[in-house]
N, C-alpha and C positions, 0 to 999 in steps of 0.2 A: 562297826556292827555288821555280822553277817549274818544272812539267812539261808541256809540251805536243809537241804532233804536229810531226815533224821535217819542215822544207823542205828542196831542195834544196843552200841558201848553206849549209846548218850541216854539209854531207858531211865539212868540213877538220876538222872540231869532232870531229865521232863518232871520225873515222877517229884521231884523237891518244886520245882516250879507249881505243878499240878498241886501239892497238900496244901505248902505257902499261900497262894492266889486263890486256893478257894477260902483258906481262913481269915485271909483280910477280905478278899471279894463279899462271901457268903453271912459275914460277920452281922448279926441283927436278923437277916433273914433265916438262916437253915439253923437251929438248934445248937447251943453251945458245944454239944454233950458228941454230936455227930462229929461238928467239925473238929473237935479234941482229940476225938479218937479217930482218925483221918490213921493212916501206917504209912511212912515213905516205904517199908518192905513190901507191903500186899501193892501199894501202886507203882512201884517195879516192876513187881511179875506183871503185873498191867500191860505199863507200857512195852517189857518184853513182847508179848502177845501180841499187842496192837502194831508193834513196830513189823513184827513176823508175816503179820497178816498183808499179803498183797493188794489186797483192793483199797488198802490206806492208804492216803497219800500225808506222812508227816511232816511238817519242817521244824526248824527249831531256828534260835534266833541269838546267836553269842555274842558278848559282850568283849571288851578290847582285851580282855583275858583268856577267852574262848570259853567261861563259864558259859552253860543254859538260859537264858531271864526270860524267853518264853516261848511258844510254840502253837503253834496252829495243825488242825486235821481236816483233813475232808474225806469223804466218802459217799455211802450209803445209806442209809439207815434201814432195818428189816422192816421196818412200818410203811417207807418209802416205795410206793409197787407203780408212779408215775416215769413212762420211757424218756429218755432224755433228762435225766435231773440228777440233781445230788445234793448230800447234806455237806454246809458248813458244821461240822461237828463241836467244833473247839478253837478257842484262842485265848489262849492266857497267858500273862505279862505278870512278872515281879511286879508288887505295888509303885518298889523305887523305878522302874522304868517305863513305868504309864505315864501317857502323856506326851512322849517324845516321839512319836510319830513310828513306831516299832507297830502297832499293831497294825497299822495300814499297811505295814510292807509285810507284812504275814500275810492281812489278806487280799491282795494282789498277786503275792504269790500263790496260796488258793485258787483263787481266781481263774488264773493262768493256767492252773492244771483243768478244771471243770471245764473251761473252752478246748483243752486238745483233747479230752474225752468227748465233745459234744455236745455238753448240757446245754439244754435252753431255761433252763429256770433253776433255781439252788435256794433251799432252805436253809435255815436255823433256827434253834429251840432256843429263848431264854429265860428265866427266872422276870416274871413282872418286877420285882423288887431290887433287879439286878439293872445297875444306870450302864452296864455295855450294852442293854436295848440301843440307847439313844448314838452307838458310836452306829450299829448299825443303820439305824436309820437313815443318820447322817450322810452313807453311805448310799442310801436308796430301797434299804429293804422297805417293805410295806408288810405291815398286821396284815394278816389274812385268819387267825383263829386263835382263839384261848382255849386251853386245856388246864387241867388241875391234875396236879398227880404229887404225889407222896414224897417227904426225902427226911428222913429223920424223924417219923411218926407226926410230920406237919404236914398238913395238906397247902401247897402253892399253887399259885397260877403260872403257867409256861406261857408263855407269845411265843407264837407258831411264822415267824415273818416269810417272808419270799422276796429273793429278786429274778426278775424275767428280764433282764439287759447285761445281759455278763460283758457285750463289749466296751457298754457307758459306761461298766462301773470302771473295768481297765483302763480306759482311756481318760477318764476323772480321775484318776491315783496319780 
């Protein structure tokens, strides 16, 4: 298994990971109807974009084939207006390779890039109904706010988490 910095060509790779993982992920929680109509075309041009975009930092995470099974981001967020910080944006894993200790090395690799930019502190947003809260946790993030916001004409609860130890968490991985 390898983890490195996403290119351009693997946008088609992310973007099946991304539809796949949220339909088993999101499954019960976000609207059948949403996640049916998920497009791996429109989430290409996505990840094209997002991969384009410099202040992203991607990775992806291949399999003994060099298929995609998942990938992590980080950045910014435009809501995000605290110096020093950054969002874990993403991290998704094929169902079949949960559990096997992939998503910790994703975000370690995260990790890793937020400390040579200089964050002191790093968010992430999750769906309350979504059990990758609790990898976080595990992790060390701490609740710090609940928000509700919309995704498929449902209203959800989001967990707002934060960690302020980015060297403990590295050094714990």
């Amino acid at each position: 298994m390898i983890i490195r910095r996403a290119k351009l060509d693997d946008a088609t790779g992310i973007a099946k990971v991304h539809v796949d993982s949220w339909r088993t992920t999101y499954k019960g929680i976000i609207p059948n109807d949403f996640l049916n109509n998920l497009s791996y075309v429109k989430r290409t041009e996505l990840w094209k974009r997002n991969i384009s975009e410099e202040a992203n930092y991607i990775v992806v995470a291949l399999n003994e084939i060099d298929q995609i099974i998942g990938f992590g981001t980080a950045g910014k967020r435009q809501k995000n207006n605290e110096n020093n910080t950054g969002d874990l944006t993403s991290i998704y894993l094929l169902e079949e390779y949960q559990g096997e200790g992939i998503g910790k090395k994703l975000l370690k690799e995260l990790f890793k890039h937020f400390k040579q930019l200089g964050c002191e502190k790093i968010f992430v947003e999750v769906l309350e109904d979504n059990k990758t809260r609790y990898f976080y946790e595990y992790y060390g993030a701490k609740l710090v706010k609940t928000v509700q916001i919309k995704i498929g004409g449902q209203i959800l609860n989001e967990l707002i988490y934060e960690w302020n130890n980015i060297d403990d968490i590295i050094e714990g991985m």
